[in-house]
C-alpha positions in Angstrom: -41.1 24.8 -11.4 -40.3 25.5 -14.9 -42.8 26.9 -17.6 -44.3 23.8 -18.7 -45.1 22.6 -15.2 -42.4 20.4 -13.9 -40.2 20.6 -11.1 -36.8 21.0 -11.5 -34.7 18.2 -9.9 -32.4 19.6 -6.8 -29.4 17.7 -6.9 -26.9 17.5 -3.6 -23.7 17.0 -6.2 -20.7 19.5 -5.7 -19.5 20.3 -9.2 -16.3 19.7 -10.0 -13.7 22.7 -10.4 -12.2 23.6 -13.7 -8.7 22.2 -14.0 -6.7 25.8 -14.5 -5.4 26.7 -17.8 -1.9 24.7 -16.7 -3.2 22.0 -15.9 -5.5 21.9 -18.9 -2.1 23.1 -21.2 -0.5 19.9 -19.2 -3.4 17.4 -20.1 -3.4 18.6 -24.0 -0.1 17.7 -24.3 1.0 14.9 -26.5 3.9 12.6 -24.9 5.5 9.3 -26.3 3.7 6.1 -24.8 6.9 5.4 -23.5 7.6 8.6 -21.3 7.3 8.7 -17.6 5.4 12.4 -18.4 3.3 10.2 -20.3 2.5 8.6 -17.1 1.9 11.3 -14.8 -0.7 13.0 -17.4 -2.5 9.8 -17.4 -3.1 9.9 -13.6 -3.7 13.4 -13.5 -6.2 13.2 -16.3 -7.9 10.0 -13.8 -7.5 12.1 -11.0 -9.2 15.4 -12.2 -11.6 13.1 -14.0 -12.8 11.2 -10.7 -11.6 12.7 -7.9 -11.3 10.9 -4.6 -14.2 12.2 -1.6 -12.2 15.2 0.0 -9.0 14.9 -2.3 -8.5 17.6 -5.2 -5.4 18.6 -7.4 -3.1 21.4 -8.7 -0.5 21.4 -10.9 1.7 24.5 -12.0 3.9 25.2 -14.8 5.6 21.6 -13.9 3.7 18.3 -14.5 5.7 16.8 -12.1 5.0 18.1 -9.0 1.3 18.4 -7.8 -0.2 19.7 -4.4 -3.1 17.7 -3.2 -5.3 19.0 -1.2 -7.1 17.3 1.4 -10.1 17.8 3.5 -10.3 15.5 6.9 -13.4 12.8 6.3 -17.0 14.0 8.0 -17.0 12.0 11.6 -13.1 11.9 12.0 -11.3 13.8 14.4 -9.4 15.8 11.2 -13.2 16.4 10.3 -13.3 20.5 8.7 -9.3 20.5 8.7 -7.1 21.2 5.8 -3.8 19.8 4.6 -1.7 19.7 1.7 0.5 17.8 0.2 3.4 17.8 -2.3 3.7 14.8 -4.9 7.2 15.9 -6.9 7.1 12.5 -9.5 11.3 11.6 -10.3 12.3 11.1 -13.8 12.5 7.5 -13.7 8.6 7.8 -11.8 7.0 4.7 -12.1 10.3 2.5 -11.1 10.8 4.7 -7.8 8.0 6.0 -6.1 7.3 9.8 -5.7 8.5 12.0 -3.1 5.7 12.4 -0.7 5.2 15.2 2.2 2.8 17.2 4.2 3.6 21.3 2.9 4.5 23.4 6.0 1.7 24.8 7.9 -0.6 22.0 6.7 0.7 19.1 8.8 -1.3 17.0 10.6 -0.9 15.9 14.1 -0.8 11.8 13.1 1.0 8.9 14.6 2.3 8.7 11.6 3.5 11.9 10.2 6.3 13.7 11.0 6.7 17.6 12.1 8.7 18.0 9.2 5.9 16.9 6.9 6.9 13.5 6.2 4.8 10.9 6.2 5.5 7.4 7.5 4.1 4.6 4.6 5.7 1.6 3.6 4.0 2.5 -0.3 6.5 5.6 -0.7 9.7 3.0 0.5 10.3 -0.5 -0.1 6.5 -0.9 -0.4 6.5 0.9 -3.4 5.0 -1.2 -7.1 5.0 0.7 -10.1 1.2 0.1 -11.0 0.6 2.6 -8.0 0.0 6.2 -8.2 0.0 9.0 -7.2 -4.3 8.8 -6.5 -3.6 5.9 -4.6 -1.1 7.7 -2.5 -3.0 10.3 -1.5 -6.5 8.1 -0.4 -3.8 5.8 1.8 -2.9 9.0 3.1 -6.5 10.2 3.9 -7.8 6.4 4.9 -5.1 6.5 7.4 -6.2 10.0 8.8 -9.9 9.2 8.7 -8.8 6.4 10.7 -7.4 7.7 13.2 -8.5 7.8 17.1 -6.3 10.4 18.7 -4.3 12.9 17.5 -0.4 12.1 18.7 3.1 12.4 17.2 5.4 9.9 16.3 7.1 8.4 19.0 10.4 9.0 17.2 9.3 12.4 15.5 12.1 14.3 17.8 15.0 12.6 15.7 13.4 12.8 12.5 11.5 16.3 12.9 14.7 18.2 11.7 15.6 16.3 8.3 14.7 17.5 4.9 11.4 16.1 4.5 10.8 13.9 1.0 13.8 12.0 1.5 13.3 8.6 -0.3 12.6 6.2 2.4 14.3 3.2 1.1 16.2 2.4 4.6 13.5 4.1 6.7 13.0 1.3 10.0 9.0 1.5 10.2 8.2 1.5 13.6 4.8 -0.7 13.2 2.9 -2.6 10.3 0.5 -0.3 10.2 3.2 2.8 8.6 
């Protein structure tokens, strides 16, 4: 209770984290209307602003490549797990999609991702529209591991597992309509 009687309200919200000083630096920067960087501040600005359940952000001395940070969803079978991922945004980001990966050592055991990280999803291909981002990425990500029902790997992660993950995945055969 506080001095003139009333009770103080409990509340169950999780504060938001401070963005660091780089990624405030980053969002006080002034860019052209017109520039891609203009872009990516916008969304990162959206995402720290509301972030997704589960999903958070970091961004370094570079604006263009972020690591999001993903919790598995209460009730799914990646439920208390950790992953991470690695958005790196190209210069001519929003015409081509970012490169999109799992960061080694925080790769989940999905139908749909790879050993090496990569992550099979039409959106970062020939799926790709330029009013995405990089927020809407990362909950497709997350929806499809909160969605899963068993953990197995790809059926063709053998052949893939050993490439240089982030490749852009224009000519990528998808092996269902569900990648």
């Amino acid at each position: 209770e506080t001095k003139s009687g009333s009770k103080k309200k409990k509340t169950n919200e999780k504060r938001k984290p401070k963005p660091s000083a780089t990624t405030q630096k980053h969002l006080s920067s002034q860019h052209k209307v017109t520039s891609p960087i203009y872009r990516i501040q916008r969304e990162l600005k959206e995402f720290i602003k509301s972030p997704p359940q589960d999903l958070s952000v970091q961004v370094g001395s570079n604006i263009r490549l972020w690591v999001v940070t993903m919790r598995g969803s209460k009730g799914s079978i990646y439920e208390g797990e950790v992953y991470k991922l690695r958005i790196q945004f190209p210069k001519n980001y929003p015409l081509v999609p970012p490169s999109v990966y799992f960061l080694k050592g925080y790769i989940p055991v999905h139908e749909h991702v790879y050993t090496n990280g990569d992550i099979c999803l039409s959106m970062l291909g020939k799926g790709w529209k330029p009013n995405m981002t990089a927020q809407s990425i990362a909950q497709s990500i997350h929806s499809i591991l909160s969605s899963a029902q068993s953990k197995n790997l790809p059926m063709d992660n053998a052949a893939h597992a050993t490439n240089k993950p982030g490749q852009y995945q224009k000519d990528w055969v998808y092996h269902d309509d569900n990648c």
